[in-house]
C-alpha positions in Angstrom: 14.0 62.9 -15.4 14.7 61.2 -12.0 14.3 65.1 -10.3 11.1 65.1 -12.0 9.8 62.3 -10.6 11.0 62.8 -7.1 9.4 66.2 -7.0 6.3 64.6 -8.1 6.4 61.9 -5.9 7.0 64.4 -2.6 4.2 66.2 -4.2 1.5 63.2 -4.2 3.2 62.4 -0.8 2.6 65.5 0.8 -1.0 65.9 -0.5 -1.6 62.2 0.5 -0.7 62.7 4.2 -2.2 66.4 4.6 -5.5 64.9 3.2 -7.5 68.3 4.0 -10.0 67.9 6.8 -13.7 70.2 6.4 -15.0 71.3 9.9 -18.2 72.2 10.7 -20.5 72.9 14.1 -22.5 75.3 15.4 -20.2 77.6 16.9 -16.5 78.5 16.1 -13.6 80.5 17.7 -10.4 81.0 17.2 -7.2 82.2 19.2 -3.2 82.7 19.0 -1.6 80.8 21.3 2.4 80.2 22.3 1.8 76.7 20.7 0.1 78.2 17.4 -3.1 78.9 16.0 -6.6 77.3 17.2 -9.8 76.6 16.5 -12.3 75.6 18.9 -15.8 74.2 17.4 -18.7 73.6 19.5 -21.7 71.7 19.0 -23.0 69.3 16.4 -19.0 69.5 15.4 -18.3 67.3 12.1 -14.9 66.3 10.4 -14.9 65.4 7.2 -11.2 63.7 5.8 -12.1 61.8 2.5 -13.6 58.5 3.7 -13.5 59.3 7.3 -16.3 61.4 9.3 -16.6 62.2 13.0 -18.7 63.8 15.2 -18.7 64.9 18.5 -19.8 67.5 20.9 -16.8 70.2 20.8 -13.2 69.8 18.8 -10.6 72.0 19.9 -8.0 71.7 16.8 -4.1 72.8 17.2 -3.2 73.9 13.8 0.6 73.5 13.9 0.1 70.3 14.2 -2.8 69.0 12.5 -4.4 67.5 15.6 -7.7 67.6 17.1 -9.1 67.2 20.7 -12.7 65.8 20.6 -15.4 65.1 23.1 -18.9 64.5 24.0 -20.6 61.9 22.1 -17.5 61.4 19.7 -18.5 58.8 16.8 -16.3 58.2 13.6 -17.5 56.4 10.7 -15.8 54.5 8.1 -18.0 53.1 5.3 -19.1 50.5 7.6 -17.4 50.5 10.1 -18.5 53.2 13.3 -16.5 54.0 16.7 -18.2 55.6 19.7 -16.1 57.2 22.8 -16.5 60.3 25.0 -13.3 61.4 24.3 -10.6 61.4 21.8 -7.8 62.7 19.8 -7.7 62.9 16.3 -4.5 63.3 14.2 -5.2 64.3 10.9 -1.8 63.7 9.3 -2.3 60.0 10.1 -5.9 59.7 9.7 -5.3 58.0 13.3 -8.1 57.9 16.2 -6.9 57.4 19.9 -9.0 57.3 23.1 -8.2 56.8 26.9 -11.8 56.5 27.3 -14.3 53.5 26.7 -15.0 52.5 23.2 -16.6 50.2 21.4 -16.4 49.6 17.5 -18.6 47.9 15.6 -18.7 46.7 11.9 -20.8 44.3 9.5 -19.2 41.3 10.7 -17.7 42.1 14.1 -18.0 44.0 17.7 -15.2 45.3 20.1 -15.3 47.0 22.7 -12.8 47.8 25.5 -11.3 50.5 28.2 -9.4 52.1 25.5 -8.0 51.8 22.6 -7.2 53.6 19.2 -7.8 53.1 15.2 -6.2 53.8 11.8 -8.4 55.0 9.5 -4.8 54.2 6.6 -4.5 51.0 7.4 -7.6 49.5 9.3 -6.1 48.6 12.3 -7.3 48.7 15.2 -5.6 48.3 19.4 -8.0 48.1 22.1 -6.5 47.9 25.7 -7.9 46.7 29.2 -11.1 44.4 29.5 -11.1 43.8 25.9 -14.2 42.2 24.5 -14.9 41.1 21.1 -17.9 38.8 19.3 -18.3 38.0 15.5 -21.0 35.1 14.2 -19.1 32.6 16.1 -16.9 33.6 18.9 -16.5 35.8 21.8 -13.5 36.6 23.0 -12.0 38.7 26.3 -8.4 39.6 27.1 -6.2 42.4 28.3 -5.1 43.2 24.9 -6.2 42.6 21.4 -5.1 44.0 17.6 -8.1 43.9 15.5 -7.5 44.4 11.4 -11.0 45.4 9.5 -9.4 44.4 6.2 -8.6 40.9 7.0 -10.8 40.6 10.2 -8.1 39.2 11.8 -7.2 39.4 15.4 -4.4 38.8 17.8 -4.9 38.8 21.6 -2.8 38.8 24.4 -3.1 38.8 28.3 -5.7 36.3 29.6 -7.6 35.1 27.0 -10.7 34.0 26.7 -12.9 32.5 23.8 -16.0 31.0 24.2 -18.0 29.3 21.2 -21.3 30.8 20.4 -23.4 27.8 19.5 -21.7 25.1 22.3 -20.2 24.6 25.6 -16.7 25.2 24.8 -14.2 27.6 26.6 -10.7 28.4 25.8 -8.2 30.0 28.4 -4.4 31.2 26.4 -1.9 33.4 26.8 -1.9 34.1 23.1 -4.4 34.0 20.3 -4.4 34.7 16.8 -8.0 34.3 15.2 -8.8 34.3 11.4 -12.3 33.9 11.4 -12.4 33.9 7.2 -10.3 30.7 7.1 -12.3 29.1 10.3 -9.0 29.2 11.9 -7.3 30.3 15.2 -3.9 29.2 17.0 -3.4 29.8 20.6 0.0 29.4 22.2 0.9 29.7 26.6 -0.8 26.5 27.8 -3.4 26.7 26.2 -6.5 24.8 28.0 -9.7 23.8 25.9 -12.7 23.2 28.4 -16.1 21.4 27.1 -19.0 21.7 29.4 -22.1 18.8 28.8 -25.0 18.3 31.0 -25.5 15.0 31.5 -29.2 13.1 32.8 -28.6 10.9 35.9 -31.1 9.2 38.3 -30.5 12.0 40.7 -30.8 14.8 37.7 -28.5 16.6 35.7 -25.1 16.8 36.1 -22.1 19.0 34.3 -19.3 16.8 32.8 -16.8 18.8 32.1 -13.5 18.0 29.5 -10.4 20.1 29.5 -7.5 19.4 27.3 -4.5 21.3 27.3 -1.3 22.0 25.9 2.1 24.0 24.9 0.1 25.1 21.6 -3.4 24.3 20.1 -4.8 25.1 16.6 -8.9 25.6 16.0 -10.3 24.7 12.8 -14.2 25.4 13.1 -16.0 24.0 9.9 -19.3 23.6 10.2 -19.5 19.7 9.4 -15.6 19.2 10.9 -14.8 21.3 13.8 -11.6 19.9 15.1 -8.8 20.6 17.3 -4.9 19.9 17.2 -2.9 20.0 20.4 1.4 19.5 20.4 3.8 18.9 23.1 2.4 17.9 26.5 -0.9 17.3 26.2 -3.2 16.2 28.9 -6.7 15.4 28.9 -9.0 15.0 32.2 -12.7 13.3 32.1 -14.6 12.0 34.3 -13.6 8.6 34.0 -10.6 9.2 31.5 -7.3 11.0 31.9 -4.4 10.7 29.2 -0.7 12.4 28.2 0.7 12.6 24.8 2.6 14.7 22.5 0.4 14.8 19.9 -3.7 15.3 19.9 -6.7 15.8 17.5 -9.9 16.8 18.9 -12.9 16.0 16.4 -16.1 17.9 18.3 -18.4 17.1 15.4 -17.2 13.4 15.7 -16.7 13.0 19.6 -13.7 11.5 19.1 -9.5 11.7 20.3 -6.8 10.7 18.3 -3.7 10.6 20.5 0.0 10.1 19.0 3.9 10.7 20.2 4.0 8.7 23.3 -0.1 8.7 24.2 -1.0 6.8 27.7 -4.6 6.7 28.8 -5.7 6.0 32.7 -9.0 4.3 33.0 -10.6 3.8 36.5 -7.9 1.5 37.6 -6.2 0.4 34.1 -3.1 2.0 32.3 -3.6 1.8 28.5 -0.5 2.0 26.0 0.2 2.1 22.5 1.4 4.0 19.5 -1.4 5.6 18.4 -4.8 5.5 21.1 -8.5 6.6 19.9 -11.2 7.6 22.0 -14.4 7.8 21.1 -17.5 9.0 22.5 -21.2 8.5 22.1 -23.7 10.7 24.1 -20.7 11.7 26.3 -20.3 8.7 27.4 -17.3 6.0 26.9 -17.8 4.1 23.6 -14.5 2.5 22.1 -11.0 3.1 23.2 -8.5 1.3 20.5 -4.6 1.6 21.0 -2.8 0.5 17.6 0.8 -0.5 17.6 2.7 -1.9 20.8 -0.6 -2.0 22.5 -0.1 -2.8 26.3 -2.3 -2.8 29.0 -2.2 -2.7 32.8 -5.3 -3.3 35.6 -4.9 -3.3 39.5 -7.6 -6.1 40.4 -5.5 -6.5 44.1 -5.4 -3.8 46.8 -3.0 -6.2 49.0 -1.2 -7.7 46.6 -0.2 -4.0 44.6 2.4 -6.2 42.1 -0.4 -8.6 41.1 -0.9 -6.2 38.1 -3.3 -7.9 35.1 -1.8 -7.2 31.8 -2.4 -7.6 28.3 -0.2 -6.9 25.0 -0.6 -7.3 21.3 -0.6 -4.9 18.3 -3.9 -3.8 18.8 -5.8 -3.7 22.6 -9.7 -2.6 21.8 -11.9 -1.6 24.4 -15.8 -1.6 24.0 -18.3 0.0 26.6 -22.0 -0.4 26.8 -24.2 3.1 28.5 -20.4 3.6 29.4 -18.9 0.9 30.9 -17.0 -2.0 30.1 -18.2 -4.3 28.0 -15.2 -6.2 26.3 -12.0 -6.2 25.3 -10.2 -7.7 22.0 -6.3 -8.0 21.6 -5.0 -9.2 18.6 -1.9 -9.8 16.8 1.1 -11.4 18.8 -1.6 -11.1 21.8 -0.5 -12.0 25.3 -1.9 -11.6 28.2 -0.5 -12.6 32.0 -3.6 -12.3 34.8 -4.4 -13.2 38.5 -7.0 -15.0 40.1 -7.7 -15.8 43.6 -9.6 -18.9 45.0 -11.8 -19.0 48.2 -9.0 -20.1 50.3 -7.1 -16.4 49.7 -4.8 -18.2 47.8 -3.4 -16.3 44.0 -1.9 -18.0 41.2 -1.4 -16.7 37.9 -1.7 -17.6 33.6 0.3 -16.5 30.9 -1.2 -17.4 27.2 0.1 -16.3 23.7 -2.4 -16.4 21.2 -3.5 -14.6 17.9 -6.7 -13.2 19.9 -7.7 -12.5 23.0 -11.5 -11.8 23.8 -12.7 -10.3 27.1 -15.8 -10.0 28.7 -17.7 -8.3 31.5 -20.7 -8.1 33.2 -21.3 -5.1 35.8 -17.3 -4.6 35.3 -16.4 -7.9 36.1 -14.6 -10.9 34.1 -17.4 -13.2 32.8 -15.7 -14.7 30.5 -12.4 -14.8 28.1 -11.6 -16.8 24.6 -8.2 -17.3 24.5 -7.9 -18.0 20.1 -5.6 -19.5 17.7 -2.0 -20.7 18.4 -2.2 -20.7 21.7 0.0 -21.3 24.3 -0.6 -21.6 27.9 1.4 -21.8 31.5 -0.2 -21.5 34.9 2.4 -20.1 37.7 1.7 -20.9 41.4 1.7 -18.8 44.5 5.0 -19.7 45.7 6.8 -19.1 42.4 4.7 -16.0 42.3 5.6 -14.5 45.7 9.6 -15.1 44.9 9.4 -12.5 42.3 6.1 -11.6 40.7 7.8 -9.0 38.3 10.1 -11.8 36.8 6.6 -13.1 35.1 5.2 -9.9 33.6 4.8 -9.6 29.8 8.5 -7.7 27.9 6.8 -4.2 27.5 5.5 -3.7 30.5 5.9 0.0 32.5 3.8 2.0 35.0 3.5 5.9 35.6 1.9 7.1 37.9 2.1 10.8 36.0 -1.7 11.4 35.7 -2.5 14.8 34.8 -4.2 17.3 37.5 -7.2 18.4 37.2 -7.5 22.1 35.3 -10.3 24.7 36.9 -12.1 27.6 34.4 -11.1 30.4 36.5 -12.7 33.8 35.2 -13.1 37.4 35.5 -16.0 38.9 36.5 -16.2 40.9 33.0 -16.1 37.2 31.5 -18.6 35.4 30.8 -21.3 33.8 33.1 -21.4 29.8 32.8 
């Protein structure tokens, strides 16, 4: 019994890998050679092997070994998928496509195209090699190297990658991707950097505002109503106005909004915000609300001289408000503290320390206009002289400075990329 089913199953193997292949064209030769029999077919040439057809100019098959030399308009079809080249060589054994030539492929949901490349017509996959280029209904994407499956329409790129969003202004530069566009999901890994290009309207026209955020490793999720993205480990994020570091990032597009955890620390002109969780949000591109929650602590240079005079503020939870973008007010509360400078007309600087449950800011034109100082509150004023003994002996317990802001990222790209 067990012989019997080995011989039938080298039987179904052997008739499953020598699927037969029909030729026809409009010519035909044939010839003994030292490496065995051939055929040579010339014009309007057509395989046929089960679900696979090609066509081409002239085929030149080696019979020994079941493989096939095609070229001049070459084009293989696979229910819906089709592959165009100039040249190629087919192995019929494998059902398997390869091409040092130009080719593009194109199916119902997807394009490729690239300097070369191959395709199995078993198992759907596809390689493509060298100026890669590749575009479905919501992405395009260029690198050096790409593995595309039509089954799954999934795709792993390597080399230089680039994605650019279809419908907006976004730009992705990896090392690595892998992109499955039926789950609206991709992962990218080698620094990845995410760019966001807006026009903005200002009184001398418009200008491009440009965000990049990058990474060791970001993850895409592109739903229509919640396109969002996830960076880990040492993230930065430049904006005009805004740069930040954390270990943990969330992108919300559809929202305009950051959610920064694992050690976040935002720069603001010339403030240093803290905390253990910081949201940005953004309305119109422009600064609306920046909240740190949880050992919120903030730092602001008012002094160019005086570069210890540093105004600082602490509490569980620091929330900044802007107006058209800039400042309009900031609330502390819970356990909030806050230690600032002020200078008289004489030159002279003293300082105030109050504890209170809330602290409320306010600003005109980016100035102090006016602060509320609310509930339980405690209050000391330190003079100059105690002040210019040791300034740092008065700031508030959680206080630290980095001067570690991120550099700015350029979108650098090829001239087979796209055009911004």
């Amino acid at each position: 019994m067990i012989k019997l089913i080995l011989i039938l199953f080298l039987v179904f193997s052997s008739s499953y890998s020598q699927e037969r292949i029909f030729y026809s064209a409009d010519k035909f030769q044939g010839s003994e050679t030292p490496e065995g029999p051939i055929k040579e077919y010339f014009g309007n040439v057509k395989l046929i092997q089960g679900d696979v057809t090609i066509t081409c100019d002239y085929a030149k098959l080696f019979e020994a070994t079941n493989i096939s030399n095609l070229s001049g308009n070459v084009k293989l079809t696979q229910k819906d998928l089709t592959m165009k080249t100039h040249k190629a060589t087919y192995y019929g054994d494998k059902k398997f496509t390869k091409t040092d030539t130009e080719l593009e492929i194109q199916d119902s949901k997807t394009y490729l195209k690239a300097k070369s490349g191959d395709y199995n017509s078993l198992t759907s996959v596809a390689n493509f090699y060298q100026n890669v280029f590749i575009e479905d209904d919501s992405v395009i994407v260029n690198s050096n190297y790409l593995q595309y499956n039509k089954k799954t329409q999934e795709s792993y790129a390597y080399n230089n990658v680039l994605i650019k969003g279809k419908f907006n202004s976004s730009y992705l530069l990896s090392d690595t991707l892998i992109y499955k566009p039926k789950d609206k999901y991709s992962i990218s890994y080698g620094k990845p950097v995410l760019f966001q290009i807006d026009s903005l309207e200002t009184d001398k026209g418009f200008e491009y505002d440009t965000l990049s955020i990058s990474s060791d490793t970001m993850q895409a999720f592109r739903y229509i109503d919640n396109e969002h993205y996830l960076f880990s480990d040492s993230v930065e994020i430049i904006r005009k106005d805004v740069k930040a570091r954390s270990n943990l990032a969330t992108y919300f597009r559809t929202k305009n909004k950051f959610v920064l955890d694992k050690e976040p620390i935002i720069w603001y002109e010339n403030s240093q915000l803290y905390g253990d969780s910081i949201t940005i949000e953004l309305q119109e591109s422009k600064l609306k609300r920046i909240e740190s929650v949880g050992n919120a602590f903030s730092i602001s240079k008012e002094f160019e001289k005086f570069t210890q005079f540093l105004n600082q503020l602490a509490g569980h939870t620091i929330e900044m408000i802007f107006e058209e973008g800039k400042i309009s007010r900031i609330i502390t509360t819970l356990n909030a503290q806050s230690l600032y400078f002020s200078q008289n007309d004489a030159g002279a600087i003293d300082a105030h320390k109050h504890d209170c449950n809330k602290i409320e800011m306010f600003f005109e034109n980016d100035e102090i206009d006016k602060i509320n100082f609310l509930e339980n509150v405690n209050a000391v004023a330190i003079p100059y002289q105690e002040l210019k003994s040791g300034v740092k002996e008065f700031y508030l317990p959680r206080y630290k400075w980095s001067n570690n802001q991120p550099v700015e990222k350029n979108l650098h790209y090829k001239s087979n990329y796209f055009q911004l």
